[in-house]
C-alpha positions in Angstrom: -26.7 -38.4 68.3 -23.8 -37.2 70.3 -21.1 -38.0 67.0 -23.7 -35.6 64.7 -23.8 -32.8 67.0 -19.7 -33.2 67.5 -19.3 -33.2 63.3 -21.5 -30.0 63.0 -19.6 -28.3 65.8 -16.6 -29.4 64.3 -18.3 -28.5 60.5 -18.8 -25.0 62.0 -15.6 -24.3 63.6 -14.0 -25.5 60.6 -15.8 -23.5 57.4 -15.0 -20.2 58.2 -11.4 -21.2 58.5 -11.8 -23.4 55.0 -13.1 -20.1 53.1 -10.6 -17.7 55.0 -7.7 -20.0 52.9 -10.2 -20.3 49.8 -10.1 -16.8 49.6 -6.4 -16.2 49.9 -5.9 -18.5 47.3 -8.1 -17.0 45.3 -6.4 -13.5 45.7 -3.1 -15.2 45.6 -4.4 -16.9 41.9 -5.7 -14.0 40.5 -2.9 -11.8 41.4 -0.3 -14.4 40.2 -2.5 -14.8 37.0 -2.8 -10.7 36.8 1.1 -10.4 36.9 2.0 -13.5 34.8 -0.4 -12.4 31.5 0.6 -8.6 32.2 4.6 -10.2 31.6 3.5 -12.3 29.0 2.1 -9.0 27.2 5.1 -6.8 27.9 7.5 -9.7 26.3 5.5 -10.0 23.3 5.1 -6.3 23.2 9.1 -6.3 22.6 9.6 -8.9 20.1 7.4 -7.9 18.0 5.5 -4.7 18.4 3.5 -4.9 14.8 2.0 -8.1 15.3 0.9 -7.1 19.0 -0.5 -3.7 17.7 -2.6 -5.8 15.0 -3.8 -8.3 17.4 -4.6 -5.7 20.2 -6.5 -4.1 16.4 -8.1 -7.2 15.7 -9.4 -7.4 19.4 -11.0 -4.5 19.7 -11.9 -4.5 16.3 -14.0 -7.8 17.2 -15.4 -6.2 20.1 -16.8 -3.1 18.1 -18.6 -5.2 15.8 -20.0 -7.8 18.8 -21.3 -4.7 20.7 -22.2 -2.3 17.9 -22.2 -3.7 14.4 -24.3 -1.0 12.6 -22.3 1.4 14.0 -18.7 -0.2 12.8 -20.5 -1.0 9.8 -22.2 3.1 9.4 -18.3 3.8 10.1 -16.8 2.3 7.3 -19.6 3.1 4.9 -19.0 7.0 5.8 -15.3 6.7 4.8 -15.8 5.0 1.7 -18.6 7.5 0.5 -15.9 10.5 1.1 -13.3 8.2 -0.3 -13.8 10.3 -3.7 -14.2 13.8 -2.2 -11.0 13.9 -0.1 -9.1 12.4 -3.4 -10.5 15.6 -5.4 -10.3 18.1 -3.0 -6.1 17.5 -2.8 -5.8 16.3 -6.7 -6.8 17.7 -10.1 -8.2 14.8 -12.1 -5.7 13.4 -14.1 -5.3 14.6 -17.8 -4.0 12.9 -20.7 -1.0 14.7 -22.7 -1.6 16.2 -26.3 -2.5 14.4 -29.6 0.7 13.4 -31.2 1.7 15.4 -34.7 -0.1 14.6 -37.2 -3.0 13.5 -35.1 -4.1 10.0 -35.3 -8.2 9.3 -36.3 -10.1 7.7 -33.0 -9.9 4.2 -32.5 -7.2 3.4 -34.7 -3.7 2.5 -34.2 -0.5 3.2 -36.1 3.0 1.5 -36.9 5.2 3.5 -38.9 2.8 5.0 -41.9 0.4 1.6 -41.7 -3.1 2.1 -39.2 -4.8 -0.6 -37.7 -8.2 -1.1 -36.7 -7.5 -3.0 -33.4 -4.7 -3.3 -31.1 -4.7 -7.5 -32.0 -4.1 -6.7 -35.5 -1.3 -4.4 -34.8 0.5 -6.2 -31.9 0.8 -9.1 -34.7 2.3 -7.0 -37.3 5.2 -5.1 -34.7 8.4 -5.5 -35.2 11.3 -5.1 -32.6 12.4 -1.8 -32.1 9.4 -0.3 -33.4 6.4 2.6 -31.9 3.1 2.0 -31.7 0.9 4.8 -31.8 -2.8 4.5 -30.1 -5.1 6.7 -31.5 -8.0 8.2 -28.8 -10.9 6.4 -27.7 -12.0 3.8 -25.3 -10.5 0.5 -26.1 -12.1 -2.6 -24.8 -9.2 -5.6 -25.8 -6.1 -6.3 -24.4 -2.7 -5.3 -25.8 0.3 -8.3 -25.5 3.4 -7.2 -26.5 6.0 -10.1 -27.2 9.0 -7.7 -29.3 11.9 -5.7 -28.2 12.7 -2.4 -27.6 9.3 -1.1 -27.8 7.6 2.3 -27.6 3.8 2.5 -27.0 2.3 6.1 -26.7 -0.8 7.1 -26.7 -2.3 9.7 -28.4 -4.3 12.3 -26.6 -7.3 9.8 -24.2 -6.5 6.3 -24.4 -8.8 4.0 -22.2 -8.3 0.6 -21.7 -11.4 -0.4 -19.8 -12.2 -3.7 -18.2 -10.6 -6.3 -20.4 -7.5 -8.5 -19.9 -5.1 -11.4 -22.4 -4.7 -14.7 -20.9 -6.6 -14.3 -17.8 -3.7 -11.7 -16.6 -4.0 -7.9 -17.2 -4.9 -5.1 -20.2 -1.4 -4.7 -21.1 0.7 -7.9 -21.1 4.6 -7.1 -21.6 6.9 -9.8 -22.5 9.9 -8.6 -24.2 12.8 -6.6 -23.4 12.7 -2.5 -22.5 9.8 -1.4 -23.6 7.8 1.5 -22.6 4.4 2.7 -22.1 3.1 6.7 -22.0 -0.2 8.4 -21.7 -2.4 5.7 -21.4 -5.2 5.2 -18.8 -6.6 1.8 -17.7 -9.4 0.8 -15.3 -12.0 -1.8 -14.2 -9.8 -4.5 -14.6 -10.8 -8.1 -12.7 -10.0 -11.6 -13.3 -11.1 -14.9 -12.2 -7.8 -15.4 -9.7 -8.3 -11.7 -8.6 -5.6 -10.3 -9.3 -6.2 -8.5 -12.6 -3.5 -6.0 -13.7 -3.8 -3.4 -15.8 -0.1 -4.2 -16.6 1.6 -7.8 -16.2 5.2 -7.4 -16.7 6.8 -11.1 -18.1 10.0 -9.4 -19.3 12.8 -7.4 -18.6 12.9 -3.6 -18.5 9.8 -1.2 -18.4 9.2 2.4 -18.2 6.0 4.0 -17.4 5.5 7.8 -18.3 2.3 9.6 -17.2 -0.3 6.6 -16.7 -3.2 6.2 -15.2 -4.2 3.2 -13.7 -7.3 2.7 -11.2 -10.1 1.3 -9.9 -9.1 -2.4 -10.6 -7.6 -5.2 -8.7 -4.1 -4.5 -9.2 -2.1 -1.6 -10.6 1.1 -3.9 -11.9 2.1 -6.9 -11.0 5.4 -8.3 -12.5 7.3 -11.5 -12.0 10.5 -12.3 -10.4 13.0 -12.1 -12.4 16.2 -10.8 -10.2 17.5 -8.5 -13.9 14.2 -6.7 -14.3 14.1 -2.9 -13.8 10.6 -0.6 -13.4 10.9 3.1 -13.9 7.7 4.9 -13.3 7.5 8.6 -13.5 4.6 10.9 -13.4 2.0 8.3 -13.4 -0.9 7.9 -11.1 -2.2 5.0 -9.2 -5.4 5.0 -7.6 -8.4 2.8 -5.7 -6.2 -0.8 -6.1 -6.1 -3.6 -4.6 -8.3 -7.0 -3.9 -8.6 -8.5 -0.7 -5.3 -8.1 0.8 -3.3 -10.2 -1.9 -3.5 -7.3 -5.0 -2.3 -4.0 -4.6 -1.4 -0.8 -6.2 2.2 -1.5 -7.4 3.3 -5.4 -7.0 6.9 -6.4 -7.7 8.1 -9.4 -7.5 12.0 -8.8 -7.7 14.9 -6.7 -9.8 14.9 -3.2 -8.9 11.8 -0.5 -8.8 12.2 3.4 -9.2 9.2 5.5 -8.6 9.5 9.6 -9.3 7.4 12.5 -9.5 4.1 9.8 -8.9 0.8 9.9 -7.1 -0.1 6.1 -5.3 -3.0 7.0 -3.9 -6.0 5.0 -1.8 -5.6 1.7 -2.3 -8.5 -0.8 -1.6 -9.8 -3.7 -0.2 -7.1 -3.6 2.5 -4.2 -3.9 -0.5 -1.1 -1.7 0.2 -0.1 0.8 -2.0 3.7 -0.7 -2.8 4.5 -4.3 -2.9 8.1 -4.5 -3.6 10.1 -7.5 -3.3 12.9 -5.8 -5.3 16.6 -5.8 -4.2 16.4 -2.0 -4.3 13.2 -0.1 -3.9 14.0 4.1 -4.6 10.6 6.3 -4.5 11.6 9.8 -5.0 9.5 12.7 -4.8 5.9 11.2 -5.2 3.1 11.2 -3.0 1.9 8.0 -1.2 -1.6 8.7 0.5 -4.4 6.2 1.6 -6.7 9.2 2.9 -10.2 7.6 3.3 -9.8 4.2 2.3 -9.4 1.2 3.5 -6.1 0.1 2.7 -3.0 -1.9 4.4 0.3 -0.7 4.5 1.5 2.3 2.3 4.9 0.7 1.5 5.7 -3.0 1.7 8.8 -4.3 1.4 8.6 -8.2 2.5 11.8 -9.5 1.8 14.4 -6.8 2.3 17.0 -4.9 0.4 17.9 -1.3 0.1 14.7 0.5 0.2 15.0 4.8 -0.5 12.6 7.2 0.2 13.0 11.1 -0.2 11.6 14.1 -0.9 7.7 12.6 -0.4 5.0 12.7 1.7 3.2 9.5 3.1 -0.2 9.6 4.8 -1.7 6.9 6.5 -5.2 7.8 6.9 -7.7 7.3 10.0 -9.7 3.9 8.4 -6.6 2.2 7.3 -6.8 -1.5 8.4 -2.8 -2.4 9.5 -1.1 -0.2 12.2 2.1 -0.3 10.0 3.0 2.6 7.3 6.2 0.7 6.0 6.5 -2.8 6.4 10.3 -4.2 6.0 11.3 -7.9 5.9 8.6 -9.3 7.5 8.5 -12.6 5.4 12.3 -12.8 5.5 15.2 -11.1 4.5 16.3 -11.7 1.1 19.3 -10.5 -0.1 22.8 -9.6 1.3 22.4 -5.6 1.6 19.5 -4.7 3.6 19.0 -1.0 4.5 16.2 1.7 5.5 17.2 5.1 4.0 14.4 8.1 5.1 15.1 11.4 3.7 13.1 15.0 4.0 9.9 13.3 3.8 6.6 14.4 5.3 4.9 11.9 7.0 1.0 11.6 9.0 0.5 8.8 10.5 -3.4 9.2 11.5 -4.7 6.5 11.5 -8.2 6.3 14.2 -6.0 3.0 16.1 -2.5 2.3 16.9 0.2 4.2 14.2 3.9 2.5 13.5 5.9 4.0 11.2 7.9 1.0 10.8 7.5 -2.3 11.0 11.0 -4.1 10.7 11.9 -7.8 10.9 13.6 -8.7 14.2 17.5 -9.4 13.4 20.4 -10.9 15.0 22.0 -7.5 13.7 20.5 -4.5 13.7 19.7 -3.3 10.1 20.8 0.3 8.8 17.7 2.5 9.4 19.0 6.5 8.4 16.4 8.9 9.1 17.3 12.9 7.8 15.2 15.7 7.8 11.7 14.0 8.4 8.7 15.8 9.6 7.0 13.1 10.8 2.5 13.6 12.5 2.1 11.1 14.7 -0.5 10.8 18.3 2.0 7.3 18.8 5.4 7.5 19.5 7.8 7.3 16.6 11.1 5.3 16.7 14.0 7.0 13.7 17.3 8.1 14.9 18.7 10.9 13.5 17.7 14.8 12.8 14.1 14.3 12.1 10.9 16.5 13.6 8.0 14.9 15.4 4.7 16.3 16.3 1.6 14.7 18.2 -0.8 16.5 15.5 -1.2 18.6 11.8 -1.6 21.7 13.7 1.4 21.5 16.1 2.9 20.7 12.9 1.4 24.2 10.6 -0.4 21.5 8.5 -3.9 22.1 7.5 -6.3 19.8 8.6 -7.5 16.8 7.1 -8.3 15.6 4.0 -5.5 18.1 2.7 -1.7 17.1 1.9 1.2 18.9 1.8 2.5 20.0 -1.7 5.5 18.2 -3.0 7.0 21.1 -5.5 7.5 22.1 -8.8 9.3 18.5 -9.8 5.6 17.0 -9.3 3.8 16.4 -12.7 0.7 18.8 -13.3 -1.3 16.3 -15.2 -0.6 13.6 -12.2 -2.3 16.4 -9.8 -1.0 18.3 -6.9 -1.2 18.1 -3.4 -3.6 20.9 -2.5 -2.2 22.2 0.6 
């Protein structure tokens, strides 16, 4: 009796000293814990900033739909319903370019003085160094071209609509220089999903004022390190499958984009893909507005990458923080460089906004930034003369859907900014 009373006097002086030091540990954890993840964050805040900003996305992305579904869900729907409406209140819709002299009949196709009755039939008979004419209509088979030095033009509305050759694209290039004008192409899908409306096999290609929308991909070309893309006054719109299509996909040479509209890219696909030793886009508009794209410019691998005279707009539902990505699966090639000139640029998207995203180097890569006028809520890393502003109104921009107008360099029939 005596040795139970002794352990509970010694059980009760003991306890409240046992849960005094329980509960300094427990402060002690928690603060230690508190201080250790907090350093953890802020290290891999620095090292890389994208991949942070897309996981901290991706987090509270997760949470939204967990604690209100419908609404993330109503969200998303609501931006893809004005997805058309803010494209037409800043653009004309596109329009085709005059019937060539003499005027071909519809649905037919010309070499020389001989017309054809399908683009097979024709494709079989060209020769290198030769024009094919396509007269108007809505064409539903695929056009491969395997010559040389080839012009294709079409003649007043030319549709190539939901069709592909060899499980690719509409138009399938595989000869040397050859170039395309005044043609439109849409609902293009393949099994692999990643349906072009122009695969590019060979070397050398020049677009003039196409069209080119509302399928998986816009153009997707191989690798060759000697091919050269020259687009001008051509519009790209509503691209992209799933993340791995997008607007423009090129897998290497070098890539020229002037007086263009890439515009609202889909299905979280960016705009540009470029994997070109030298990427130049020069007075075009690059514009995601209400959809639900990924990055507006891509550049994976590196190499000299120009931008000037243009106007980039990230807008609020786009699903990647980053407007430009640069070298993010490895740096390629021997001259790497960022070159930014007299752009406008609104970052506004509804989360985090980066206008860069740049591989970490040993070196730090040549980034020039002149005469920017850059919209941004985040802060904005560029050295050099450049303008930033926390909104479009500290700015004099008008408020959104609207884009600022390029100039009189910018194609009518590609449409204008309507600012």
């Amino acid at each position: 009796m005596r040795l139970h009373l002794t352990c509970l006097n010694l059980t009760s002086l003991l306890m409240p000293k046992l849960l005094d030091i329980l509960r300094r540990w427990t402060v002690y954890y928690l603060l230690g814990s508190g201080i250790a993840i907090n350093l953890l964050l802020m290290a891999a805040y620095s090292y890389d900033r994208e991949a942070f900003a897309s996981a901290y996305d991706r987090l509270m992305l997760a949470i939204r739909q967990t604690t209100a579904p419908n609404t993330l869900l109503a969200e998303q729907a609501r931006w893809r319903q004005r997805l058309d409406a803010d494209i037409a209140t800043n653009f004309a819709p596109w329009q085709s370019l005059p019937e060539t002299t003499p005027p071909i009949a519809a649905n037919r196709i010309k070499i020389g003085d001989k017309l054809y009755f399908t683009l097979a039939a024709a494709s079989a008979d060209l020769e290198d160094q030769q024009t094919l004419l396509i007269g108007p209509g809505v064409y539903r088979e695929a056009l491969v071209l395997n010559q040389n030095h080839i012009h294709v033009i079409g003649s007043g509305r030319v549709v190539l609509d939901g069709i592909s050759a060899e499980g690719k694209a509409a138009i399938l290039t595989k000869g040397l220089d050859i170039s395309i004008s005044n043609i439109e192409c849409k609902n293009i899908a393949v099994p692999d999903q990643n349906g072009a409306c122009l695969r590019s096999e060979g070397l050398g290609l020049q677009l003039n004022h196409v069209y080119f929308h509302d399928a998986e991909q816009g153009i997707l070309s191989d690798n060759k390190p000697q091919q050269t893309i020259h687009i001008t006054d051509s519009r790209f719109e509503k691209l992209g499958k799933d993340g791995r299509a997008h607007g423009l996909y090129i897998g290497g040479g070098e890539l020229l984009i002037e007086d263009s509209l890439m515009l609202a890219a889909v299905s979280q696909g960016h705009e540009i893909k470029s994997r070109a030793r030298k990427t130049t886009i020069r007075h075009s508009i690059i514009a995601s507005l209400a959809a639900e794209d990924s990055r507006l410019i891509d550049i994976p691998n590196g190499g000299e990458l120009l931008i000037e005279d243009s106007v980039l707009e990230k807008g609020p539902p786009s699903a990647n923080s980053g407007a430009i990505g640069y070298g993010l699966e490895g740096l390629s090639y021997l001259d790497n460089s960022i070159t930014l000139k007299r752009n406008a640029i609104i970052l506004e998207r509804t989360g985090h906004n980066l206008l860069l995203s740049v591989v970490q180097t040993d070196k730090p890569l040549p980034i020039v930034g002149i005469g920017n006028a850059t919209v941004s809520k985040d802060a904005v890393e560029l050295d050099g003369l450049n303008w930033l502003y926390p909104d479009r109104a500290a700015a004099k921009m008008a408020d959104y859907p609207l884009l600022p107008k390029l100039g009189t360099r910018q194609g009518q029939n590609s449409g204008r900014a309507g600012q």
